[in-house]
N, CA, C and O atoms as a GROMACS GRO file, in nm:
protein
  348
    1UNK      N    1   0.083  -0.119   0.000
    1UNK     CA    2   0.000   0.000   0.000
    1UNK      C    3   0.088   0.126   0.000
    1UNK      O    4   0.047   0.227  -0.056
    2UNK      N    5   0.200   0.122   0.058
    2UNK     CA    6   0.270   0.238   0.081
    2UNK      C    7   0.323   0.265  -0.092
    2UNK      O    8   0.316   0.362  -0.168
    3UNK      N    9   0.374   0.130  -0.103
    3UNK     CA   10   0.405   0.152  -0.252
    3UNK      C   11   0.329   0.243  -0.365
    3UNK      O   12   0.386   0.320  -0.443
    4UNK      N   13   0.177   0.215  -0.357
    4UNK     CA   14   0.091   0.220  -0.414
    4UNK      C   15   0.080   0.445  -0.387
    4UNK      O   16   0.055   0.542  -0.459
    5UNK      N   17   0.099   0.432  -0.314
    5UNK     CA   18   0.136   0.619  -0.242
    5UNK      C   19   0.252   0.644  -0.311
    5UNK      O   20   0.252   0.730  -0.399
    6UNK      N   21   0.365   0.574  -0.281
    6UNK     CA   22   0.478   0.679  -0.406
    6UNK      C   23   0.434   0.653  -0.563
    6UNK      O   24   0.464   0.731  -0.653
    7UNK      N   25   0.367   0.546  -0.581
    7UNK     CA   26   0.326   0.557  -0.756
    7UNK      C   27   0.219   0.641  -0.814
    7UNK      O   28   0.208   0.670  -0.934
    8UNK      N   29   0.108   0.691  -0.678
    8UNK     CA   30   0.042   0.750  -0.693
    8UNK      C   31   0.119   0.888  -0.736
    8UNK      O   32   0.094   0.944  -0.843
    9UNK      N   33   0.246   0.953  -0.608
    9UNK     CA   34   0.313   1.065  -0.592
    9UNK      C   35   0.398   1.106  -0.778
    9UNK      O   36   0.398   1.204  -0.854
   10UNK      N   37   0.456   0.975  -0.779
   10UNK     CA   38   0.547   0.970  -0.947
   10UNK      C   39   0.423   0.984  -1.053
   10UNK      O   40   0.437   1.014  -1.171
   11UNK      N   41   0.350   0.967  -1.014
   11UNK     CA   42   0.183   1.017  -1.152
   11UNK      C   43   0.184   1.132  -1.178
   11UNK      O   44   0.212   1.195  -1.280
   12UNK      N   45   0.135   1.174  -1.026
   12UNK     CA   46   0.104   1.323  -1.013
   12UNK      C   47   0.221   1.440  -1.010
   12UNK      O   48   0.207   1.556  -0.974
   13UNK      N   49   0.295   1.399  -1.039
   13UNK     CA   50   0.434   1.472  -1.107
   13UNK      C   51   0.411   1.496  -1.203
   13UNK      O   52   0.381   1.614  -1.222
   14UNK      N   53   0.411   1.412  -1.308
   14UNK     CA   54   0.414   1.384  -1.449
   14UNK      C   55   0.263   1.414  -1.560
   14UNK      O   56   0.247   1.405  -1.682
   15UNK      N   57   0.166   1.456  -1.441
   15UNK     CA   58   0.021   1.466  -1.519
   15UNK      C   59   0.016   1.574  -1.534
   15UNK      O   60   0.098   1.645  -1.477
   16UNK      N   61  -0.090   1.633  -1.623
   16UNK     CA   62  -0.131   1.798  -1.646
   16UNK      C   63  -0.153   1.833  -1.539
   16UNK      O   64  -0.138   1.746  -1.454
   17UNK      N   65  -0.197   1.976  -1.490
   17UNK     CA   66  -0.277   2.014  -1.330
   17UNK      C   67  -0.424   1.989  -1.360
   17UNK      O   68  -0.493   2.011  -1.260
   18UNK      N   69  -0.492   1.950  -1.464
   18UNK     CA   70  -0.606   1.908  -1.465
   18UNK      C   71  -0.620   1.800  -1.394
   18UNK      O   72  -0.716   1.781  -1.319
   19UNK      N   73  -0.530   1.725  -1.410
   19UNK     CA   74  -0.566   1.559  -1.356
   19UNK      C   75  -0.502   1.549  -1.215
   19UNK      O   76  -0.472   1.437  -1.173
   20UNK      N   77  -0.480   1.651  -1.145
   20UNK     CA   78  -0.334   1.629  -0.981
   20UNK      C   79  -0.427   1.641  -0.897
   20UNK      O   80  -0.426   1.572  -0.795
   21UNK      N   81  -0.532   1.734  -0.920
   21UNK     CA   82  -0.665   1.722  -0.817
   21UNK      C   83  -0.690   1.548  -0.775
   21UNK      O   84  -0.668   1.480  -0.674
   22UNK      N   85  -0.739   1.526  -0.886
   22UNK     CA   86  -0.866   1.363  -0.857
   22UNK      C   87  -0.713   1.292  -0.794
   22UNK      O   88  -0.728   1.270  -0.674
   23UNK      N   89  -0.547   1.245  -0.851
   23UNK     CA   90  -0.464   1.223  -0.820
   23UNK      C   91  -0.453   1.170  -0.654
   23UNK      O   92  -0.475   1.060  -0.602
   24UNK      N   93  -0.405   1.314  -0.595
   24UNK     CA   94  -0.422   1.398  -0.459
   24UNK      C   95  -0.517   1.344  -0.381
   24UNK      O   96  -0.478   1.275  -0.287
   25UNK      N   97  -0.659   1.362  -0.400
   25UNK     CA   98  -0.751   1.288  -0.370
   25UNK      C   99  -0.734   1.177  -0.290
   25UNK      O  100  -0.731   1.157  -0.168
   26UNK      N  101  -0.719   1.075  -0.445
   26UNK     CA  102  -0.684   0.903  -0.453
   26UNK      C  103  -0.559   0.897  -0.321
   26UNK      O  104  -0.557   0.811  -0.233
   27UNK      N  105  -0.472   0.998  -0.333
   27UNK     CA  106  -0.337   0.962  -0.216
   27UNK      C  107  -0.362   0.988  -0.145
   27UNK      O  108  -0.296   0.922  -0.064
   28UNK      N  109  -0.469   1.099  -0.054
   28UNK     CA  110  -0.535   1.122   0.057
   28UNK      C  111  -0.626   0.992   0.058
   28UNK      O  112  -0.624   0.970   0.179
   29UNK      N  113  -0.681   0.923   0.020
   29UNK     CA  114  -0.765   0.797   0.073
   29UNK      C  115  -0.688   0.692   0.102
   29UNK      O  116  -0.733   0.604   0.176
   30UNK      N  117  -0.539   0.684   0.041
   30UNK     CA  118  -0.432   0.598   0.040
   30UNK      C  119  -0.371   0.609   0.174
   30UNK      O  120  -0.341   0.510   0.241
   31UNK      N  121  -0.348   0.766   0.222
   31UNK     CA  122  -0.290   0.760   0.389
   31UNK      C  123  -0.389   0.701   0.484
   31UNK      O  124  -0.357   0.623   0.573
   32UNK      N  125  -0.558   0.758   0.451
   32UNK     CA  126  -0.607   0.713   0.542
   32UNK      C  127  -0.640   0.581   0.556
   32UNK      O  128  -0.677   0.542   0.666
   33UNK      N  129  -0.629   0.472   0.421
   33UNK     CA  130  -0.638   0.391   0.466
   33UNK      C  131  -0.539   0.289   0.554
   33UNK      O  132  -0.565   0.185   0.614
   34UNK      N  133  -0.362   0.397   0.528
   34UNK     CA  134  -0.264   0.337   0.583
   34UNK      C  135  -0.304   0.368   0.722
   34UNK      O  136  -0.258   0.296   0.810
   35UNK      N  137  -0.381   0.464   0.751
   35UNK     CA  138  -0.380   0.505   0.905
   35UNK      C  139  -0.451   0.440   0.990
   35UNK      O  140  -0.428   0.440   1.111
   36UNK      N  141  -0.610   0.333   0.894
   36UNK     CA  142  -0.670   0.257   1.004
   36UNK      C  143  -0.578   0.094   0.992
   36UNK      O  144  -0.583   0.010   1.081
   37UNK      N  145  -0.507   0.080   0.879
   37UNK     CA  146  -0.414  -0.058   0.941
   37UNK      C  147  -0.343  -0.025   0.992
   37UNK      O  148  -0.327  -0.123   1.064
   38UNK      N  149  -0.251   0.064   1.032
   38UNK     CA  150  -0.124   0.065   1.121
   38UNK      C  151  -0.204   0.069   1.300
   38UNK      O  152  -0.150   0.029   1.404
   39UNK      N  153  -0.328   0.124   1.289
   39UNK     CA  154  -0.402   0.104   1.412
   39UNK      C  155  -0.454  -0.015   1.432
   39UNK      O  156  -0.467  -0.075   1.538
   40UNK      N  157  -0.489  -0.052   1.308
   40UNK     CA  158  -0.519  -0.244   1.347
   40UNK      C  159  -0.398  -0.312   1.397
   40UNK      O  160  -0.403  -0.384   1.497
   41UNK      N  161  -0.290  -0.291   1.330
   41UNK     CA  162  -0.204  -0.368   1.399
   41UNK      C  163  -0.129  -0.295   1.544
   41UNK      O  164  -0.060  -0.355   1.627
   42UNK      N  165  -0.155  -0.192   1.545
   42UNK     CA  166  -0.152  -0.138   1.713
   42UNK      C  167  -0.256  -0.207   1.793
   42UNK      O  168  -0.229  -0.279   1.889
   43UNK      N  169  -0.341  -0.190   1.761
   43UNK     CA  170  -0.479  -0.284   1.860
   43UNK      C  171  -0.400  -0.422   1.876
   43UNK      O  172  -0.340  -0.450   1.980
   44UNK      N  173  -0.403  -0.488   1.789
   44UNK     CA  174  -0.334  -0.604   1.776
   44UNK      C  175  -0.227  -0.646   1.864
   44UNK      O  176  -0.229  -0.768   1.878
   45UNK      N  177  -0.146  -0.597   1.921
   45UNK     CA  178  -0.050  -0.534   1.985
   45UNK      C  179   0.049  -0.641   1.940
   45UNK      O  180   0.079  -0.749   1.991
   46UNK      N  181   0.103  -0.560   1.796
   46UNK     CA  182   0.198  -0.634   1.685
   46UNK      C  183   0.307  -0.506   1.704
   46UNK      O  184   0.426  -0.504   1.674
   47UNK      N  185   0.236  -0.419   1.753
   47UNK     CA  186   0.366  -0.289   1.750
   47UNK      C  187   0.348  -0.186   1.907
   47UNK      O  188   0.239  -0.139   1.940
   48UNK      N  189   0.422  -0.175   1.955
   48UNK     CA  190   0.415  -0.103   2.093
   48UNK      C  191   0.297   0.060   2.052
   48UNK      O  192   0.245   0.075   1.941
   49UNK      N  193   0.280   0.153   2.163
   49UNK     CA  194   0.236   0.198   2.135
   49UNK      C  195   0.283   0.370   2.090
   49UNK      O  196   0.228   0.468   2.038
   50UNK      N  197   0.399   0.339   2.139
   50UNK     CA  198   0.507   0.458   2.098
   50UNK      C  199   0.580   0.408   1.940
   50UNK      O  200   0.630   0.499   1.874
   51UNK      N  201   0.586   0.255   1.880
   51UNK     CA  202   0.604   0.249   1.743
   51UNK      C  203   0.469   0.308   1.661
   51UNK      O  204   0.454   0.345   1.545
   52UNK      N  205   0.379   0.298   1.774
   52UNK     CA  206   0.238   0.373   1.634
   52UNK      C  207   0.241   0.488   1.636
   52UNK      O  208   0.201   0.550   1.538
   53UNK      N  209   0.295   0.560   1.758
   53UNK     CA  210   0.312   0.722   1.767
   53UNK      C  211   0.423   0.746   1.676
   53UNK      O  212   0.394   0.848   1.614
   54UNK      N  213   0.530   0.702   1.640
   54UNK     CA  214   0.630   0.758   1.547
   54UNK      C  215   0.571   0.747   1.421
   54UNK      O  216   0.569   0.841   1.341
   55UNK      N  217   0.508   0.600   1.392
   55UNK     CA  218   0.448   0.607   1.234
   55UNK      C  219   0.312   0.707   1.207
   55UNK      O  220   0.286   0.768   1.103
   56UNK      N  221   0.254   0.705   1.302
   56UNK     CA  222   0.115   0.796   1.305
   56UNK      C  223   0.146   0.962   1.270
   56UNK      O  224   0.088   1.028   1.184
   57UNK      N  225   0.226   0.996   1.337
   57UNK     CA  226   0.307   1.089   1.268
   57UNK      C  227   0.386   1.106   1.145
   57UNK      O  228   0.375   1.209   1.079
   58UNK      N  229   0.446   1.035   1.117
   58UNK     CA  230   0.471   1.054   0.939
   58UNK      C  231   0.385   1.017   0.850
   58UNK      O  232   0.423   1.051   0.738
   59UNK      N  233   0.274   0.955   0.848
   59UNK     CA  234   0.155   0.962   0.778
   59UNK      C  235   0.085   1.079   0.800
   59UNK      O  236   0.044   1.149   0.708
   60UNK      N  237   0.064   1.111   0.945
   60UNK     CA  238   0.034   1.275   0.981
   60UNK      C  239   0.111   1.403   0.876
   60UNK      O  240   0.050   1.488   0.812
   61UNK      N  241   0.213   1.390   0.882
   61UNK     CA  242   0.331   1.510   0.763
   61UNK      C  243   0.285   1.467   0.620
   61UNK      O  244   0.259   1.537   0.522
   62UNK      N  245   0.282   1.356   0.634
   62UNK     CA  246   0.267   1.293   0.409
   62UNK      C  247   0.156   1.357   0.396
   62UNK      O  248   0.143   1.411   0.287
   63UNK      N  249   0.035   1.377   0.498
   63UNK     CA  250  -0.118   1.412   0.458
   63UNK      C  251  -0.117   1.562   0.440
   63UNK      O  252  -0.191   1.624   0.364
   64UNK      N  253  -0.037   1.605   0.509
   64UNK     CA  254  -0.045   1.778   0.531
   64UNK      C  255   0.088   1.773   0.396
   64UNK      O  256   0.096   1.896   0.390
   65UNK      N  257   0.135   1.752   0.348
   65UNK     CA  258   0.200   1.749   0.267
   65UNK      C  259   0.132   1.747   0.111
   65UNK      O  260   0.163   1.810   0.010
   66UNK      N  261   0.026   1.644   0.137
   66UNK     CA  262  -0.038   1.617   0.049
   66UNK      C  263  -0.135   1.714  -0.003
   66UNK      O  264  -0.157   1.746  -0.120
   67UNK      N  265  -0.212   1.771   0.154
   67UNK     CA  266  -0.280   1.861   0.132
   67UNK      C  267  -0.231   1.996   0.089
   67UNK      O  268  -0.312   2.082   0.054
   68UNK      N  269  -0.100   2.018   0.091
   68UNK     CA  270  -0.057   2.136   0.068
   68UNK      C  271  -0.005   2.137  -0.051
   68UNK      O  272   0.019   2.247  -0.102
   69UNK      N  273   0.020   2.039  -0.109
   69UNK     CA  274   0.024   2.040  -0.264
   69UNK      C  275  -0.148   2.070  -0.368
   69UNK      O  276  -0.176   2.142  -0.464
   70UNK      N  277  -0.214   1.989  -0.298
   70UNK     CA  278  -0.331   1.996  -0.364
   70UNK      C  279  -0.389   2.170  -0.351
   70UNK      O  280  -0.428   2.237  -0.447
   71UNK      N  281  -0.381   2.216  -0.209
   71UNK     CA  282  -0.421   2.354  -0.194
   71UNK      C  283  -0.325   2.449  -0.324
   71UNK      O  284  -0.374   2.541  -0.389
   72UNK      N  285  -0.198   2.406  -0.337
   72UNK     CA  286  -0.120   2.472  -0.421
   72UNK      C  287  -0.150   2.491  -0.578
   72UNK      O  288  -0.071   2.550  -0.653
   73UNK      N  289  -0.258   2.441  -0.615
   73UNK     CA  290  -0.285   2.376  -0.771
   73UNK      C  291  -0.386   2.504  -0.806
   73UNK      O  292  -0.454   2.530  -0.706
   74UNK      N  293  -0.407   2.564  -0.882
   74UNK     CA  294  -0.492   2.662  -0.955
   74UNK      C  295  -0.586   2.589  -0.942
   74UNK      O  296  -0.585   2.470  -0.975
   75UNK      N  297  -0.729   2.678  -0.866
   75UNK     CA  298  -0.824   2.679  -0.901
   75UNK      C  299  -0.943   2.628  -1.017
   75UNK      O  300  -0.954   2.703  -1.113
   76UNK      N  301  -1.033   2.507  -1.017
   76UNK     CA  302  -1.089   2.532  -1.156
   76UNK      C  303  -1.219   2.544  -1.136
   76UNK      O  304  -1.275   2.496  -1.037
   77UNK      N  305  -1.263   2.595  -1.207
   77UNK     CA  306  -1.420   2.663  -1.217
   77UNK      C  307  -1.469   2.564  -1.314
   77UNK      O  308  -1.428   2.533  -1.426
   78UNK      N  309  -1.601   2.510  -1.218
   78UNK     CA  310  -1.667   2.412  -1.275
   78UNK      C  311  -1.798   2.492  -1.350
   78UNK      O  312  -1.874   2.423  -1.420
   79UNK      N  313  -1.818   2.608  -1.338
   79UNK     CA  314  -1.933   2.634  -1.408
   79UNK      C  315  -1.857   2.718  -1.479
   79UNK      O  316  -1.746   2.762  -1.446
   80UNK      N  317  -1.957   2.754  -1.642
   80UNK     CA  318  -1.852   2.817  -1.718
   80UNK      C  319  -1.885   2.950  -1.719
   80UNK      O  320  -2.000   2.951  -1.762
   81UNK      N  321  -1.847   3.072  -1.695
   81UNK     CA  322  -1.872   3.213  -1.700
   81UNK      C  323  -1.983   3.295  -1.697
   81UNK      O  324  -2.060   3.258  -1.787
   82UNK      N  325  -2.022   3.375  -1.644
   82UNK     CA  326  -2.188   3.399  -1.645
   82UNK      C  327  -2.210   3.470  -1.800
   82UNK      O  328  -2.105   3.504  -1.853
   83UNK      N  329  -2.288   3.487  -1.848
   83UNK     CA  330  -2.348   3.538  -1.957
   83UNK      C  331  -2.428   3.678  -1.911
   83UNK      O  332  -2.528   3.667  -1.840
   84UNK      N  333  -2.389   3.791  -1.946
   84UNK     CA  334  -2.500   3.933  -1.964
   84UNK      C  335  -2.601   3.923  -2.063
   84UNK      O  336  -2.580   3.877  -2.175
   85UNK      N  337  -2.699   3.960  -2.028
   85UNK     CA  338  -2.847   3.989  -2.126
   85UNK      C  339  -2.830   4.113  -2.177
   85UNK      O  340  -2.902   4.192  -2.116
   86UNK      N  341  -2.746   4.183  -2.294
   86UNK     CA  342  -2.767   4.326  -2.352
   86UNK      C  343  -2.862   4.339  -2.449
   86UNK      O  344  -2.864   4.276  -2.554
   87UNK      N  345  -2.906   4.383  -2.429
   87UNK     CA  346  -3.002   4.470  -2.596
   87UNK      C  347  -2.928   4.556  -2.625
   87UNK      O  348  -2.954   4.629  -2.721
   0.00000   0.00000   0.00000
């Protein structure tokens, strides 16, 4: 899965800024889903609870990372321009 986050990251390099939005997205659903297994296997108690605090935190930075790329992307306007009525 983690993998699946840097191939997402090497996409969204390489795509127009049309397509880095939906991208971004997809890698924000990718941390969170890293964030409820690394808590399954904390519950589990496969990892102490100070190893989930170090990883919980760098998934914490990749997301704000993530999000701050996506905030960084121009704007797009989904409706197209208003129209004036002149006579």
């Amino acid at each position: 899965m983690m993998l699946d986050g840097v191939m997402l990251v090497t996409r969204c390099v390489f795509e127009p800024a049309s397509e880095k939005p939906g991208i971004l997205d997809e890698l924000n659903l990718q941390w969170e889903q890293l964030r409820v297994l690394w808590r399954l296997v904390r519950d589990r108690g496969w990892i102490s609870v100070q190893q989930h605090l170090f990883v919980a935190q760098k998934i914490d930075e990749i997301g704000r990372m993530t999000g701050a790329w996506k905030r960084s992307l121009p704007r797009r306007t989904s409706q197209p321009p208003a129209t004036t009525l002149e006579d």
